[in-house]
C-alpha positions in Angstrom: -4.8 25.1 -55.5 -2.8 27.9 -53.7 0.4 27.4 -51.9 -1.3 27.8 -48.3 -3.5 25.3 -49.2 -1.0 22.9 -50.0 0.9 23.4 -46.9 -2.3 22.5 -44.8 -2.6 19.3 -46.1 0.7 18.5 -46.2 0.6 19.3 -42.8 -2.3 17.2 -42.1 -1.2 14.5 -44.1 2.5 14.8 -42.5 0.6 14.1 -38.9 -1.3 11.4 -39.3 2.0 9.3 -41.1 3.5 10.3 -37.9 0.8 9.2 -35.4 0.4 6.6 -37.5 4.3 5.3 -38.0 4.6 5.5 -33.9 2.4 2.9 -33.3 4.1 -0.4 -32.1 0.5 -2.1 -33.3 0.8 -0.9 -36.9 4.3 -1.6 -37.1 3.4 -5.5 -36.4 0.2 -5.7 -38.4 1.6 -3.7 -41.4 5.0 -5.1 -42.1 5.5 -8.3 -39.7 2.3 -10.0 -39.8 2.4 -9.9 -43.6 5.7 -11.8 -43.8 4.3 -14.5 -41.6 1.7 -14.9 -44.1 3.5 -14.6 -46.9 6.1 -17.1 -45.3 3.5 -19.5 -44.0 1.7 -19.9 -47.3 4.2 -19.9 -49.6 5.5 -23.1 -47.9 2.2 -24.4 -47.8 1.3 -24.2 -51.2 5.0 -25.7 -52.6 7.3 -22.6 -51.8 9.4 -21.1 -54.5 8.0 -19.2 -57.1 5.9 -20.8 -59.3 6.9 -22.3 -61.8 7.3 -26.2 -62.7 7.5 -28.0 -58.9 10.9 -29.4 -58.0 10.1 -33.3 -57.5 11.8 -35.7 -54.6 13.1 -38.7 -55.2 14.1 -41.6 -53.8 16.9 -44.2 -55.7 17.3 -47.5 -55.4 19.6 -48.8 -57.5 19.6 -52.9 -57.4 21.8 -52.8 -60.3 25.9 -52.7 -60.3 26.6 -51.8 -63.8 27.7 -48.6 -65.3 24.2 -48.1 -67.1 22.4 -47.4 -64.0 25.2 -45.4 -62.3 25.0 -43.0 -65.5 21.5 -42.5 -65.3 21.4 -41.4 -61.9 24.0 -38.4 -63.0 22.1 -37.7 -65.6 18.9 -37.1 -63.3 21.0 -35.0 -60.8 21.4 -32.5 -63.8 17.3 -32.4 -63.4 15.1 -30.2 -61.5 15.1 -32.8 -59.2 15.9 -33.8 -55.2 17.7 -37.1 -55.2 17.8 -38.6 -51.8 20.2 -41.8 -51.9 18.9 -43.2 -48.7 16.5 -42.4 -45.6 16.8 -41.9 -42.1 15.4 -43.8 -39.8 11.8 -43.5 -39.6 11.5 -41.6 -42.8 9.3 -42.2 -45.6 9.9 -41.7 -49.4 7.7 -39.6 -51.6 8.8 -41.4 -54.5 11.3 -43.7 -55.2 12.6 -44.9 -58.5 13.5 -49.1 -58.5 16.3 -49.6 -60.7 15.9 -53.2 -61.3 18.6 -56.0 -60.5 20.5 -56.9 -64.4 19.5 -53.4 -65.8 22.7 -52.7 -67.7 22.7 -56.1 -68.8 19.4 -56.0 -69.9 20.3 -52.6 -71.6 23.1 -54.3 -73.5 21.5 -57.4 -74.0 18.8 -55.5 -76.0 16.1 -57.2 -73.3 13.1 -55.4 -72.2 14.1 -53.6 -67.9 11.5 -52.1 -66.5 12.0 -49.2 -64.5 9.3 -48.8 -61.2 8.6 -44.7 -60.0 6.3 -45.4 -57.1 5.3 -42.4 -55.1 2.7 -42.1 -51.8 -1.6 -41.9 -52.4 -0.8 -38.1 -51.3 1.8 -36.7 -53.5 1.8 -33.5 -55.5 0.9 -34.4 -58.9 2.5 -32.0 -60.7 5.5 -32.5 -58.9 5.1 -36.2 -59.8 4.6 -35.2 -63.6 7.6 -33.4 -63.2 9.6 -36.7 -62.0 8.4 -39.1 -64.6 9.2 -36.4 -67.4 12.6 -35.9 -65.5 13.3 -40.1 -65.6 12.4 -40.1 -69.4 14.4 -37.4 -70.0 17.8 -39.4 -68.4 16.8 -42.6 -69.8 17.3 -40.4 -73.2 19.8 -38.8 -72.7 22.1 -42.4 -71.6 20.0 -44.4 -74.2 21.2 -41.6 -77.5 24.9 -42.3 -75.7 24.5 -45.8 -76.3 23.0 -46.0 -79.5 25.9 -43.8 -80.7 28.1 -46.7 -79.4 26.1 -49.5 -81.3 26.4 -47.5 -84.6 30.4 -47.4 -83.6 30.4 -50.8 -83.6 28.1 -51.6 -86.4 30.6 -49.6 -88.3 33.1 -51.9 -87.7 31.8 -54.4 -89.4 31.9 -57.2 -86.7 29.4 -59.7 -88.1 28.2 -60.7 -84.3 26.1 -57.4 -84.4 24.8 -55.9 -87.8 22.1 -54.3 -89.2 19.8 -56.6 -91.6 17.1 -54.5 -93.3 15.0 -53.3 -90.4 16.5 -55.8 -87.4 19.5 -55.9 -85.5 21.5 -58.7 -84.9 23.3 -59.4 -81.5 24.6 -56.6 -79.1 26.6 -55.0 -77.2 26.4 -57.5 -74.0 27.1 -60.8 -76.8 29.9 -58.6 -78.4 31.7 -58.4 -75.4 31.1 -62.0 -74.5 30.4 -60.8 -71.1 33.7 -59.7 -70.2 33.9 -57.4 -68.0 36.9 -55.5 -69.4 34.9 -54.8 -72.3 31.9 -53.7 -70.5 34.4 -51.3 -68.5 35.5 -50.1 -71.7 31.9 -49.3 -73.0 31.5 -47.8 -69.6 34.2 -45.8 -70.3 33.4 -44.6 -73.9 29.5 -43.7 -72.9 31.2 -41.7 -70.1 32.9 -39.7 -72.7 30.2 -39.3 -74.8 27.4 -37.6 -72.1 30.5 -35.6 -70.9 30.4 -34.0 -74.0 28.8 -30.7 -74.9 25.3 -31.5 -76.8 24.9 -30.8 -80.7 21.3 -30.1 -80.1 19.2 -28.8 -77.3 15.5 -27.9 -76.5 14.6 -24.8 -74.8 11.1 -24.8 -73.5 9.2 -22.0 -72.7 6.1 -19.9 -73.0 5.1 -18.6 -76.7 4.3 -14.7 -75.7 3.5 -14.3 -72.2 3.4 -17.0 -69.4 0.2 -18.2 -68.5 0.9 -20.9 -65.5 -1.0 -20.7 -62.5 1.0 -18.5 -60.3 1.7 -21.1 -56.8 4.5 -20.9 -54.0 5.3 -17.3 -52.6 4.9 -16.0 -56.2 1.1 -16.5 -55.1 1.2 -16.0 -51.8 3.2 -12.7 -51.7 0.6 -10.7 -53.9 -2.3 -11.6 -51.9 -0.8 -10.8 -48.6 -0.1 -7.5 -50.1 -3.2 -6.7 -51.0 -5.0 -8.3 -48.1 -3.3 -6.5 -45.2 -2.7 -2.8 -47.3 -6.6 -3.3 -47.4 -6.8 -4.3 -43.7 -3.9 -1.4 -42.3 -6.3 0.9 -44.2 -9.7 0.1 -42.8 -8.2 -0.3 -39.3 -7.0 3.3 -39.8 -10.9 4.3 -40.3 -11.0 3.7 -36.3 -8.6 6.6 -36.3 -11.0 9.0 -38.3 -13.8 7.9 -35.7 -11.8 8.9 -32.6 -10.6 12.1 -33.9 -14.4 13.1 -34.8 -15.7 11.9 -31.1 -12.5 13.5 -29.2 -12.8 16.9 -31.1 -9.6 16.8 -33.2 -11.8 16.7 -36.2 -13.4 20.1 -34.7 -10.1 21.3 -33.6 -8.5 21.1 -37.0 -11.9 22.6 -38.6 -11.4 26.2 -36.9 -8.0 26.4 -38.5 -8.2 28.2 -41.9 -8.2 24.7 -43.4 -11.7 23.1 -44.7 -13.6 20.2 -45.3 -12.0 19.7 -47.9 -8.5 20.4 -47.3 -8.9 17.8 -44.5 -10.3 15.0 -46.4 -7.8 15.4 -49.0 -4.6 15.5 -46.1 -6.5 12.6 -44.7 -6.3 11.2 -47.7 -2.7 11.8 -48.5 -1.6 10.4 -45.3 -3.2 7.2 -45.9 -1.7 6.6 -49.2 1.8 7.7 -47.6 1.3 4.9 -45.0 0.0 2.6 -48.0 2.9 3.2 -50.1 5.5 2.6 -47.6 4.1 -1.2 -46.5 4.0 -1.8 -50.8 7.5 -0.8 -51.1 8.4 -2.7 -48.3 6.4 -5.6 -48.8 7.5 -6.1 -52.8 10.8 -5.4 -51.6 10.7 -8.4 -49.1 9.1 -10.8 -51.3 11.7 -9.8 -53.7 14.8 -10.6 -51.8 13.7 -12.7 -48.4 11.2 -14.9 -51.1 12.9 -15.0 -54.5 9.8 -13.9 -56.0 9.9 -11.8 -59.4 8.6 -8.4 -59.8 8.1 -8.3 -63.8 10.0 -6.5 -66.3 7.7 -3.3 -66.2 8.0 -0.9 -63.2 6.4 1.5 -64.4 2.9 -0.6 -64.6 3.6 -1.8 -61.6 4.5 1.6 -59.9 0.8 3.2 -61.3 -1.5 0.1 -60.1 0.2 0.3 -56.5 -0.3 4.0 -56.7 -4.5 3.5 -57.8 -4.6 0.6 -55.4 -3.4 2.6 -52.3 -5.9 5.6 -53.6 -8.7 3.3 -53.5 -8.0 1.8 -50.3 -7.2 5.3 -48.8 -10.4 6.4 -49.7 -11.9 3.1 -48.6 -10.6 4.1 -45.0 -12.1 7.4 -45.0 -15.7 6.2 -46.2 -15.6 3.9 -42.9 -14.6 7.0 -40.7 -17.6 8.7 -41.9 -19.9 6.1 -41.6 -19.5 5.0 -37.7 -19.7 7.0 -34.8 -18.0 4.3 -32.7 -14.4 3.1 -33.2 -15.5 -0.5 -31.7 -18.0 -0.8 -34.7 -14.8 0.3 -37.1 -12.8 -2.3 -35.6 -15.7 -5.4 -36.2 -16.7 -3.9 -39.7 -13.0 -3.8 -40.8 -12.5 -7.4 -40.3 -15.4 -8.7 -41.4 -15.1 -6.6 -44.9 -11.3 -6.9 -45.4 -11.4 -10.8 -45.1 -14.4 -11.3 -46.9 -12.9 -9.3 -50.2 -9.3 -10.7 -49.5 -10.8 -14.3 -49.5 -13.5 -13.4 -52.8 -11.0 -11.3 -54.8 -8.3 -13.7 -55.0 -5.9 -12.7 -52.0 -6.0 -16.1 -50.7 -6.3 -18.7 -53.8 -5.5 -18.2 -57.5 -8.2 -16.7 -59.2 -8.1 -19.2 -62.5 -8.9 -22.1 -60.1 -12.1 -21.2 -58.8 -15.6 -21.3 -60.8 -16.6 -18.7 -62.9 -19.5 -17.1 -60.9 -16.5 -16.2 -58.2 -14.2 -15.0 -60.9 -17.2 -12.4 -61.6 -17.3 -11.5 -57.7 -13.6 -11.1 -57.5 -13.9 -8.4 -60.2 -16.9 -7.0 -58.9 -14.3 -5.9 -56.0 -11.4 -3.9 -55.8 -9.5 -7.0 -54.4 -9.9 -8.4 -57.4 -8.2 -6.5 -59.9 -5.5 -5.3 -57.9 -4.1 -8.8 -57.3 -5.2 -9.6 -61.1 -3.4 -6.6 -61.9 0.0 -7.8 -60.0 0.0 -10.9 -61.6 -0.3 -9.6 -64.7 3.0 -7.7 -64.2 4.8 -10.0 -61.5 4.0 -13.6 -62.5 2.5 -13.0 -66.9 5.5 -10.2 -68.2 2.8 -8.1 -69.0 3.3 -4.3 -69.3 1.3 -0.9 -68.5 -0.9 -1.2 -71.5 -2.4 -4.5 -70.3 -3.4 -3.0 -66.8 -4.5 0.2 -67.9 -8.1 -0.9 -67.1 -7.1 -2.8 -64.0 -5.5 1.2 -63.0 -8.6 2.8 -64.2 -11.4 0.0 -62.5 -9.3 1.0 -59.3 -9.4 4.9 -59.6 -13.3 4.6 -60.0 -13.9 2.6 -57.0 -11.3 5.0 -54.9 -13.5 8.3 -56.5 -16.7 7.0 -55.6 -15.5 6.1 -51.5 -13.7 9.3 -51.9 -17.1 11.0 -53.1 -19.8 9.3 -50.3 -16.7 9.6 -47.5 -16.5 13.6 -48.3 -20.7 13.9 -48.1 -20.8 11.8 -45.2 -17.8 12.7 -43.3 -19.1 14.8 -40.2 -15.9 17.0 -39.2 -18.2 18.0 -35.8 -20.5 15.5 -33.9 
């Protein structure tokens, strides 16, 4: 390619970002509408990013001992909301009953029976989370305890010992029921969970992680790729108005040809394309908390094949219409329908396998396959490279038809 050649379309592609960056319309559907939808149903499928849901609960504590009151700080260290009471006209989601005599029931050695009740309509997961959350604090406060019996076995007092397999007495007929020795057991189990633990379990992912991505970690990606696709084919009204209103023509005469134009045309596109990604990835970075993976790189080369393919996309539907109207119906019929069947708008591992194969029998579908792979799995280059290459053969074929069909004169 000679150096005057490159100048045109840079010059051509230059124009159109500029035409295109002036408009208040773009500016709104591009980078402000996305947000909204990226806001809106992040929230409504459990905000955050993924990852295990962050439960609600309710106490009530019945009890007055030092048992229960230890347990409930032990469940504030858990990924858990504790409300302590309601207002007025509120309703719980789930509310843990901590029964009347639970400490000395505890002592006593007696069976107490905790209740977690939670509404018909609660998030399961997050509910899974709660009443792994509760064991895990009945644990923790039940190991303190036990290390407190073993003090006292130790001792040798003969109103609680160890016989073979059973225990005989406890702590609540060791103390007689005073309550200056329960205050002092109190004060000893205190001690004890303030204390850094020997052992700890860190629980995670062998490899990479494999959870279905929810929250804005979901809805982020798909608004990406749903309105990049839409900005794009909304630009093919632009092709269709230059072709009817001579521009086309106008450009043609210059020394630049057919396809000099298509490939400024091009260029522009993927200009405009790359700027709302940035911006977009940027946003759901730091407005959203959502993570962006570990490998740039990857994720750098599938937004770059991604905006080729929907640049190329928005040229084939300027070469097809002769009216901008018809550009306009087409392009929201066709962007919804492969947002909604590649995956833009639900997770892709939650929907049957004959719409799995759709989704990847669309562009749609392996770009926002693709960013999770990076954004929500760890993955790195090497696991997208086909994802990269799927999207550079769509992109080449558009690109091919657009260039044969693409009337420069009407």
């Amino acid at each position: 390619m000679s150096s005057g050649s490159g100048r045109r379309i840079f010059n051509i592609a230059a124009g159109d970002v500029r035409i295109t960056l002036k408009e208040r319309s773009i500016m709104i559907w591009a980078f402000l509408m996305p947000l909204a939808f990226m806001f809106f149903f992040g929230v409504s499928f459990g905000g955050g990013s993924g990852g295990v849901p962050k439960a609600t609960i309710t106490i009530e504590n019945r009890d007055s001992g030092f048992l229960s009151r230890d347990l409930i700080e032990a469940l504030r260290c858990e990924n858990l909301y504790l409300v302590d009471s309601l207002g007025e006209g509120e309703n719980p989601v789930r509310t843990l009953i901590i029964p009347e005599g639970f400490t000395r029931d505890i002592l006593s050695r007696e069976k107490a029976e905790l209740v977690l009740s939670k509404e018909k309509n609660s998030n399961f997961d997050a509910g899974q989370a709660a009443s792994m959350a509760v064991f895990r604090g009945l644990a923790k406060v039940c190991s303190g305890l036990l290390e407190i019996e073993i003090e006292e076995v130790q001792r040798g007092d003969k109103r609680f010992i160890i016989q073979s397999d059973s225990v005989s007495g406890s702590l609540w007929s060791l103390s007689g029921g005073r309550p200056q020795r329960v205050i002092e057991y109190g004060t000893r189990i205190d001690t004890i969970l303030a204390r850094e633990p020997l052992i700890t379990l860190k629980d995670e992912f062998a490899g990479k992680g494999k959870e279905i991505p929810g929250g804005f970690q979901s809805s982020v990606p798909g608004s990406l790729v749903m309105f990049v696709l839409m900005g794009m084919v909304f630009s093919g009204t632009a092709i269709v108005a230059e072709r009817t209103s001579g521009v086309l023509k106008r450009i043609a005469v210059s020394p630049a040809g057919k396809m000099e134009i298509v490939t400024g045309k091009l260029l522009g596109r993927m200009v405009i394309a790359g700027v709302q990604i940035v911006f977009l990835l940027i946003a759901g970075r730091f407005l959203f908390g959502i993570t962006l993976g570990n490998s740039y790189i990857g994720l750098i080369f599938l937004m770059v094949a991604f905006a080729f393919c929907t640049g190329s996309f928005a040229l084939l539907f300027g070469s097809l219409f002769s009216d901008p109207d018809q550009v306009t119906g087409f392009a929201v019929l066709t962007s919804l329908a492969m947002s909604s069947l590649g995956g833009c708008w639900w997770p892709l591992e939650v929907v049957s396998k004959p719409f799995r194969i759709i989704a990847f029998c669309l562009p749609t579908g392996w770009a926002i396959n693709g960013l999770h792979k990076i954004i929500s799995f760890g993955y790195g280059l090497s696991s997208i490279i086909q994802h990269i290459s799927v999207l550079i053969i769509f992109g080449s074929i558009f690109l091919v038809i657009a260039s044969k069909k693409l009337k420069i004169t009407m």
